[in-house]
Each structure stands twice: as C-alpha cells, then as structure tokens.
N, C-alpha and C positions, 0 to 999 in steps of 0.2 A: 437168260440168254446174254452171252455178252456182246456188249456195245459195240456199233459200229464207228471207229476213230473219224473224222472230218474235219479237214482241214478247209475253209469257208473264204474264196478268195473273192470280192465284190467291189463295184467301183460304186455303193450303197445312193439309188436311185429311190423312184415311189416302188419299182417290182421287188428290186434288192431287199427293201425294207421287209414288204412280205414276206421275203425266203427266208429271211434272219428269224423274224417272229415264228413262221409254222417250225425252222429248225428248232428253238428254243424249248417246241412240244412237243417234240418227236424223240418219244424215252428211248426209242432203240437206237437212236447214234450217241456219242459225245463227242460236240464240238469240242478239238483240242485247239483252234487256233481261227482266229480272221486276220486276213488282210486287205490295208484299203488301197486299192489303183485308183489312179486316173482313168478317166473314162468319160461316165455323163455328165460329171462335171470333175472341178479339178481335185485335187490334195488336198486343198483348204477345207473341203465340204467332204470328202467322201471320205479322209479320217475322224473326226468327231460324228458326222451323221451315224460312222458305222458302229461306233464304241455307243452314241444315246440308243441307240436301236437296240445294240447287242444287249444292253443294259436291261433295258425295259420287257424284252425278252426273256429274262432271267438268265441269261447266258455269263456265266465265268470268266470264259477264254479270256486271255491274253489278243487284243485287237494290236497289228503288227502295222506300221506304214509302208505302202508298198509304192511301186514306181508315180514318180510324177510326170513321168513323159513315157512315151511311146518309146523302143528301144534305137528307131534311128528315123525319126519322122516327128513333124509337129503334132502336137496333140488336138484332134477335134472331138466337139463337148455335143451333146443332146441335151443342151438347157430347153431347146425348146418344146422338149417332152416333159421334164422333171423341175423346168424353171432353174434359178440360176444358182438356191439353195440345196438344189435336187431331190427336194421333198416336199417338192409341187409346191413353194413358197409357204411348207409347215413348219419349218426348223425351228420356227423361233415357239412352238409351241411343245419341246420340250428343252430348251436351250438350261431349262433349270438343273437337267442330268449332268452332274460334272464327266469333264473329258482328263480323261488320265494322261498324264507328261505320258509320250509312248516310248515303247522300249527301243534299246539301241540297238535291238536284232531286230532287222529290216524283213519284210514277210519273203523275200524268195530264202533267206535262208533259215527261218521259220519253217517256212515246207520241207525245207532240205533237213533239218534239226527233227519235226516230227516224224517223218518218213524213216529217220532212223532209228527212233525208235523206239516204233511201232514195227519195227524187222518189217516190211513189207506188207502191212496191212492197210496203211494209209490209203484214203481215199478222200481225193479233191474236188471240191466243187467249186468251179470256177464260172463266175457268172458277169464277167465284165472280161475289157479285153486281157487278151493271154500275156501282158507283159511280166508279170510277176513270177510265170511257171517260166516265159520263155528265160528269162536272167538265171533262174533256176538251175537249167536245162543247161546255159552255157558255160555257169560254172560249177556244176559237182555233175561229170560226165554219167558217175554210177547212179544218177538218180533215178532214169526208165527204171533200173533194176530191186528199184525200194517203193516205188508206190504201184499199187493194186491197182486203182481204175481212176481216171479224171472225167466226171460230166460235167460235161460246157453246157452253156447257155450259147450257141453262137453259131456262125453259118448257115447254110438251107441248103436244100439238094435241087431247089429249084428258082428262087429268087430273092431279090435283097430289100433293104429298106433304106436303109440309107442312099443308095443308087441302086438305078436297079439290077444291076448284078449282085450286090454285095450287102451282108448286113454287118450291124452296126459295129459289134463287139469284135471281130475280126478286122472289116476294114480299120479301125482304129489301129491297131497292129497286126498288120497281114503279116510282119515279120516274125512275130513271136507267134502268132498262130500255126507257121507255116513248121518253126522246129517242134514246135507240140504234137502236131499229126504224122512227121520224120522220124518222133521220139524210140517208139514201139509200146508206148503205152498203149492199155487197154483203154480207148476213148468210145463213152455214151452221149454223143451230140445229140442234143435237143436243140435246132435248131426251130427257122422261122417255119418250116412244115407243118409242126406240133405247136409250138410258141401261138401262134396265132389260132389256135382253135382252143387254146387254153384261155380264156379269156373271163371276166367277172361281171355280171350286167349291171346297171343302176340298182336294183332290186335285192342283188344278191350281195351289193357293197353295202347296203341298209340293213342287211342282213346280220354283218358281220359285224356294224356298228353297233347294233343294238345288244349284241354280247353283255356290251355294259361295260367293258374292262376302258383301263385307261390305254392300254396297248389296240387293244381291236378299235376303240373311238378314230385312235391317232391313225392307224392303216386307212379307215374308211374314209379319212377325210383326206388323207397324203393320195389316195388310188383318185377317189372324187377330182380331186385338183386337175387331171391328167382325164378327164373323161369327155370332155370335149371335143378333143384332141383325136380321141377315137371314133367317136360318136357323129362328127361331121367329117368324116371320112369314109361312113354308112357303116361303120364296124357296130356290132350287136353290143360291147361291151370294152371294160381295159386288157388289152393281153397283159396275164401274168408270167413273163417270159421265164421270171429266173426263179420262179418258183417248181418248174416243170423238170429241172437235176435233181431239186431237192428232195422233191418226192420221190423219182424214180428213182433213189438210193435206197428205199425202202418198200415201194410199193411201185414195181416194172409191171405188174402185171396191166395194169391202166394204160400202160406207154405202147407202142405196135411197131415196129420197125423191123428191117436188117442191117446185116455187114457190108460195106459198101467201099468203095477205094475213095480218098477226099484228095485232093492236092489245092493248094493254098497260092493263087494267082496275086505276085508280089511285085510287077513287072506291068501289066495292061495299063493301058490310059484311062480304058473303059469300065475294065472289069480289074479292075486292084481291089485285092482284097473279097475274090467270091473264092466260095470254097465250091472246086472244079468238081462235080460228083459222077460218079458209071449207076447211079442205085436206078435210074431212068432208062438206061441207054444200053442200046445193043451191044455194042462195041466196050469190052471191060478194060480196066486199069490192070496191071500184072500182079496187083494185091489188093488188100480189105484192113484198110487200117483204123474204122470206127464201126461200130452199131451206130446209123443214122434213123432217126426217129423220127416219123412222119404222120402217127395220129396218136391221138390220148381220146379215152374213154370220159367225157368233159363231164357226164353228171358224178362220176364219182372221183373225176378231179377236184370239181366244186363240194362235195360231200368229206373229201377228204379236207381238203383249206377249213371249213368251218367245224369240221370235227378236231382238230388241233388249237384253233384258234379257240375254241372254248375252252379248252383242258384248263 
C-alpha cells in the first residue's frame, strides 16, 4: 500500500511529543517534513524539542523553523501546562540528542515545496497554532489547490480553554486560523469536543512507561509532568489533544463527527479567537467548510496509542 505523505506542523509540547512518537509508528504514512511554530512555548524550545523528539522517534524528516510570532499579534505561551521547557521540565533528559543547524527553507515554504510535489496528495497535520499554513496561504495563492486535506488540533464547536470562548491553538492566531477555514481546503478539526475525551489516566501512562523503550520512558514521564494540572481540575486523565489528527489520518473510524460551517471570531473582546460553529444550531451558515469532530471511541483510542507505541 502506498504511504500516506505528511507534512507534521507542531509548536512540540508534552501532547505534541506523543503525536511525533505514535507518527514515527505508524508504517502507513511518511512523514516528509516537521515544522516548529511558536505556540506553548517559544522558537527556542519548540525547534530543538521537535528535532530530539523527531529523532528518538526514528523519524528522518527534515524538521523546518516555523513562525516565531503570531502573524500580526503578540505571542501567548502555555508554559503553564508544558512548563517553560515544554516538556513538562524533561528537556534536559534528552538534551544529549544533537539539534541539527536548521535549514534555510523556513516550514511554510516547506509545506508549499512538499505539496508540490506530491501533485496534491499532501496532507497536513497541524497541531499547534495555524501560523505556518496561514503564511503559506498568503504567499503561494495556488496552494488550496495542491494539498489534499489539513487535520488540526484546534477550535470546538462548543467551548474554549484558554477563555471560555476560545481554544488555545486558534486564539494564539485567530488570524491565520481564520485564512485556513476561507482557504477551501478539505479540513478534519479535532477540536476541544473530541480532544478532551481523548485523554490518558495515571494507569494507563505507567502503562506506556513500562514499554521499556527509551522513547515510551521519556513520553510517560513528559505526559506525567502535566498530570496534575489535569487531575486537580477533576479531569479522569491528560488530554491527548494532538495526537487525535494523528490518528484520524489513518484510523477515522474511532473519530464520529460531521460537516459543519466554522467561521473564526478575529474582532470580539470576548470571544477572539472562538471558532463560530452551526454543527449545534438551528439556524445554519450558507456553507460546510470542515468535518468537526466531536467524539472518539477512547478504548480503542488508547489501544491504539499503546499498540504503536510498542512497535
């Protein structure tokens, strides 16, 4: 069967780390590219976290630098989910991975580069904010017409986290969000509906550690870090956010969702940065420009995560 191409765009967090590792096992894609945004935390950490990750992961790609800022807004960080090295203060337990000088093709034109090709096969997994597709987007107009389908990590169809309109990966760039869902790309949002019932309990991150590998150690103890955090919030476990595109590149049937109209609120005081949705609501939008995804099948979410993570 041939490979599915993926193009891996992450602002490489404790979730990020996991989607890199399970992508690593997953023989039906090849990753052709990562790139690192800004996001949960900044440039400095979320290029080298994503290259030790990708590394340890047995992944090849070329890891690309992607935006250090937001497209026209200050950047805000979620250190205080992922801590300040974004790997729940792990980093320095593989800091022995060397970080490769990175190349001087910057990831949005990386994505524009692979999209071509691969004549229109490419498919993007973008799991931090949209700024790298939105630069994309503003510079190689024909690109809608070269990639196949983008699954985010990002929005909800009914509430935020960061505030409560808004999640996180969007309000970071509600602007570049907003040209991604204008684009006409085929988009499979996974947002915080599904994100939040994906989730990992104590149990089942001991689970993963006891693998034995040096990769599943380093996960269970990067996810651990961040489990308080959840845990005294009365959550059952850690959400795996960005590992729930990853999967559903290969295994949708786990995923449950429809087509629904998104518009991307770049303007409110309140709600900047919620992705506006009709998937609820009597009253529809005059189009369906994502599959919004609202439940995952969690035992064989989790069956799935540890069935890779052993390969």
């Amino acid at each position: 069967m041939e490979k599915i191409p993926v193009f891996f765009d992450c602002d490489t967090g404790t979730d990020d780390a996991a989607a890199i590792l399970i992508a690593g096992k997953m023989s039906e894609i090849e990753i052709v590219g990562l790139g690192a945004v800004c996001g949960n935390v900044g440039l400095e950490h979320t290029y080298p976290n994503t290259c030790r990750v990708a590394k340890l992961a047995g992944i090849d790609a070329p890891v690309y630098k992607g935006a250090e800022e937001p497209m026209f807004r200050p950047l805000v960080k979620a250190e205080y989910v992922h801590a300040v090295d974004g790997l729940g203060g792990k980093a320095d337990t593989i800091s022995d991975i060397p970080v490769p000088e990175a190349p001087k093709t910057r990831a949005w034109d990386a994505i524009y580069n692979e999209a071509v090709k691969h004549n229109g096969e490419l498919v993007v997994v973008a799991v931090g904010p949209m700024t790298d597709l939105g630069i994309a987007l503003a510079k190689y107009k024909e690109l809608p017409k070269l990639i196949k389908k983008v699954y985010i990590m990002g929005g909800s169809a009914s509430f935020g986290n960061i505030t409560p309109a808004a999640e996180f990966n969007i309000y970071v760039d509600p602007e570049a969000a907003k040209m991604l869902f204008e684009s006409g790309i085929p988009i499979y949002m996974c947002g915080l509906d599904v994100t939040e019932k994906a989730y990992l309990t104590p149990e089942e991150m001991d689970e993963i550690g006891n693998i034995g590998t040096r990769a599943t150690e380093f996960i269970a103890d990067v996810c651990r870090s961040s489990l308080e955090f959840y845990l005294t919030r009365g959550y059952k476990g850690k959400f795996m956010h960005d590992s729930c595109p990853m999967l559903a590149v290969v295994h949708p049937e786990i995923f449950s969702g429809k087509m629904a109209g998104i518009a991307v609120e770049t303007k409110g005081k309140i709600t900047l940065g919620r992705t506006v949705s009709d998937y609820y609501t009597d009253r529809k939008f005059d189009f369906e420009n994502a599959f919004v995804v609202t439940d995952v099948d969690r035992d064989k979410f989790v069956e799935l995560t540890l069935e890779y993570l052993k390969k």
